[in-house]
C-alpha positions as CSV (number, residue, x, y, z in Angstrom):
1,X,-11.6,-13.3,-2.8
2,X,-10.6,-15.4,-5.8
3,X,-11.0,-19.0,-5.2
4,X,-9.8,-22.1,-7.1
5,X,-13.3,-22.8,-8.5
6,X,-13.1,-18.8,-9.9
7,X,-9.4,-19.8,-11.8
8,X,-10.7,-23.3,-13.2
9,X,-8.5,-25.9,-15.0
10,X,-6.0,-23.0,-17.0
11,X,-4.8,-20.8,-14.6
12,X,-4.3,-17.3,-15.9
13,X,-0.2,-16.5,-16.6
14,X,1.3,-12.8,-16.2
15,X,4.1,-12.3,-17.7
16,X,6.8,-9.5,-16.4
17,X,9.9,-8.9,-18.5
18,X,12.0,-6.6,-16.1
19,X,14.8,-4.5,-18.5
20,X,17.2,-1.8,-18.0
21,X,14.9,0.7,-20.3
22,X,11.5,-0.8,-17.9
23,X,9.1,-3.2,-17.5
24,X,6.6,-5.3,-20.2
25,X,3.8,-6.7,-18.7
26,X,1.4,-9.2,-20.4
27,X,-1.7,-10.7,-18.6
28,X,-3.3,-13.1,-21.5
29,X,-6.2,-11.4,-20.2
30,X,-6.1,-12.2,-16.4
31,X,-7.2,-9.0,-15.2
32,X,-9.7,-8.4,-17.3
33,X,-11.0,-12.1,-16.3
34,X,-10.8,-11.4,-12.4
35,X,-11.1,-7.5,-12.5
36,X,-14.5,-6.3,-11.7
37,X,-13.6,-2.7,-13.2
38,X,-12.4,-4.1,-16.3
39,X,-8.5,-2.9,-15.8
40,X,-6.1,-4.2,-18.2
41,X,-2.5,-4.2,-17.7
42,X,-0.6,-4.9,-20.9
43,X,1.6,-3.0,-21.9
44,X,5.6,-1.0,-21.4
45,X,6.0,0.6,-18.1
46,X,9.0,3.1,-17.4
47,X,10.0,4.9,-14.6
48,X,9.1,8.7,-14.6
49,X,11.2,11.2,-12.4
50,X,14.2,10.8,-9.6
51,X,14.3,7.4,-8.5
52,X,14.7,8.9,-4.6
């Protein structure tokens, strides 16, 4: 559980820029700051197969 104390004064900002080609995400470094494995999540995400 993250609490307030764990976020401080600057909380961390994702950004998600949603377009019709897919998504950009940048974290400013939120999950590596709260992920205990490390995880980063930066970067272009598209969708792969039949969208069924």
């Amino acid at each position: 559980m993250i609490t307030a104390a764990d976020i401080g004064a600057t909380a961390p900002v994702i950004q998600v820029r949603v377009g019709p080609e897919g998504v950009f995400v940048e974290d400013s470094g939120a999950a590596g700051r709260f992920c205990g494995l490390g995880s980063d999540i930066d970067g272009f995400y598209r969708r792969i197969g039949d969208s069924d």
